[in-house]
C-alpha positions as CSV (number, residue, x, y, z in Angstrom):
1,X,0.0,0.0,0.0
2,X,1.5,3.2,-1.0
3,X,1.2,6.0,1.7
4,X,-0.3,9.3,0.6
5,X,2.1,11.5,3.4
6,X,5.2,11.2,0.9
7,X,5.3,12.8,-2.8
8,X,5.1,10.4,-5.6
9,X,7.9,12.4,-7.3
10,X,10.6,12.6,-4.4
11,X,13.0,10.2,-4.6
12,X,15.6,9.2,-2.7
13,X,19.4,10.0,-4.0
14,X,20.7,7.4,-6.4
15,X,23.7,6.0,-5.7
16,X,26.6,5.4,-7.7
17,X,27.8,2.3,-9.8
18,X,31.3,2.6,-10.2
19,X,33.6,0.3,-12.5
20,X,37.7,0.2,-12.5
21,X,39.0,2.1,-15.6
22,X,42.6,2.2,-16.3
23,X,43.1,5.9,-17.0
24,X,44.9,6.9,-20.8
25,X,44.7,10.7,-19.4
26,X,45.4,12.1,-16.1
27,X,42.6,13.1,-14.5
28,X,41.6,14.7,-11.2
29,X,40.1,12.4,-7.9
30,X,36.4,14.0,-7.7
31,X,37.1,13.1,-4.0
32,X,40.9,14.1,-2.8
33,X,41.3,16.4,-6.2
34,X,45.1,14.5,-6.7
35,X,45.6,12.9,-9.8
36,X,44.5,9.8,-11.2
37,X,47.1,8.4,-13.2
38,X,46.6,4.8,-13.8
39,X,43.6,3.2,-12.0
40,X,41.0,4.7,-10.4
41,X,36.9,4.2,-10.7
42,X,34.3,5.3,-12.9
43,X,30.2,5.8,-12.4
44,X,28.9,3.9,-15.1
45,X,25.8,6.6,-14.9
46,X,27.2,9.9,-14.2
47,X,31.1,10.1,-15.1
48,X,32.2,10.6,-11.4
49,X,36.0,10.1,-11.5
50,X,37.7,9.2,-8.1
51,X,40.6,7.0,-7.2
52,X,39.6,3.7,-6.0
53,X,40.8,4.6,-2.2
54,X,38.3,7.3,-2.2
55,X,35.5,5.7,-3.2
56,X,34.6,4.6,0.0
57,X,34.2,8.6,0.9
58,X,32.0,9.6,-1.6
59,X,28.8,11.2,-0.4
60,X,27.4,12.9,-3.6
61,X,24.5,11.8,-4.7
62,X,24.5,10.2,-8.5
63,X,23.3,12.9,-11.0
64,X,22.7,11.7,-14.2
65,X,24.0,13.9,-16.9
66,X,20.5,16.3,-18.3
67,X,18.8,14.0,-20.5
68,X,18.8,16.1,-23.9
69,X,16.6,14.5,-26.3
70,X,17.7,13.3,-30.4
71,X,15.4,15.5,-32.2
72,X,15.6,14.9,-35.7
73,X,17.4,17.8,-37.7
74,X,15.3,19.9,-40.1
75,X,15.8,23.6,-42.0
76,X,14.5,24.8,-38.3
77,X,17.1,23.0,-36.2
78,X,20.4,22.9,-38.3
79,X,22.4,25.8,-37.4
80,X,22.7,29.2,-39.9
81,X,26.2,28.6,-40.1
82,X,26.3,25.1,-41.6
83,X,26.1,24.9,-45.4
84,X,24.3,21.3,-46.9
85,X,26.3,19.8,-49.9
86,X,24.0,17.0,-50.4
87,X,24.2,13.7,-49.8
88,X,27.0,11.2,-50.2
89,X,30.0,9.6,-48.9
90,X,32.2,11.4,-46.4
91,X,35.2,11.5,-48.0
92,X,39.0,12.8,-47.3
93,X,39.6,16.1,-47.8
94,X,37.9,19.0,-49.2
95,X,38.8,19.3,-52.9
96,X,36.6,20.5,-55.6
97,X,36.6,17.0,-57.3
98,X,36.1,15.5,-54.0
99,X,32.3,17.6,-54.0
100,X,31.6,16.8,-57.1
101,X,31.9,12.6,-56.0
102,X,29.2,13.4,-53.2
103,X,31.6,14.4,-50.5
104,X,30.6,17.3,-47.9
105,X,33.0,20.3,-47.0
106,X,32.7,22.5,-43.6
107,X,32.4,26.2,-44.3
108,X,33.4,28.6,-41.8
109,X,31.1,31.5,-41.8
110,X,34.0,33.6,-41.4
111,X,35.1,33.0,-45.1
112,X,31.7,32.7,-46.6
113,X,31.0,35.4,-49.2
114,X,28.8,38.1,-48.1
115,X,25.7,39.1,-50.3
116,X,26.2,42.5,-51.9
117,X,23.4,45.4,-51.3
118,X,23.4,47.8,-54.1
């Protein structure tokens, strides 16, 4: 029987399920702040770094990351500053014949021409 005193939508704070990761990079203990430089652990959920002594100390709550949903690009959500060259391959490079074969090209807005008012 569910109890009507407590909000449906509280919930307690989610704890964390941390994983070993051998560490490429150094990267800060979320805990002590020294670096991790070979082993340390990993949440799984929210990307909480910490050495594997310190793990034991952690009291923050697990926060997943914002859940930002896919939404599916159209003229309204690409950005002004990105040009479409069709469809095709991605291909190497950037060269006139490589457009022509269907490849794609980033153009910086910075170089882009500007339209002329007369």
């Amino acid at each position: 029987m569910a109890s009507r005193d407590q909000p449906e939508d509280l919930e307690a704070p989610k704890t964390h399920h941390f994983k070993v990761k051998a560490f490429k990079k150094v990267k800060p203990c979320g805990i002590c702040r020294q670096a991790i430089t070979r082993e340390g652990c990993v949440c799984k959920v929210c990307s909480f770094s910490c050495h594997r002594k310190c793990q034991a100390k952690v009291a923050a709550p697990c926060v997943p990351p914002s859940s930002h949903e896919l939404v599916p690009i159209t003229t309204e959500t690409v950005p002004k500053n990105v040009v479409d060259v069709g469809e095709g391959d991605c291909r190497v490079g950037s060269s006139p014949k490589n457009l022509e074969e269907g490849g794609s090209m980033r153009v910086s807005p910075s170089i882009q021409p500007q339209p002329q008012s007369q």
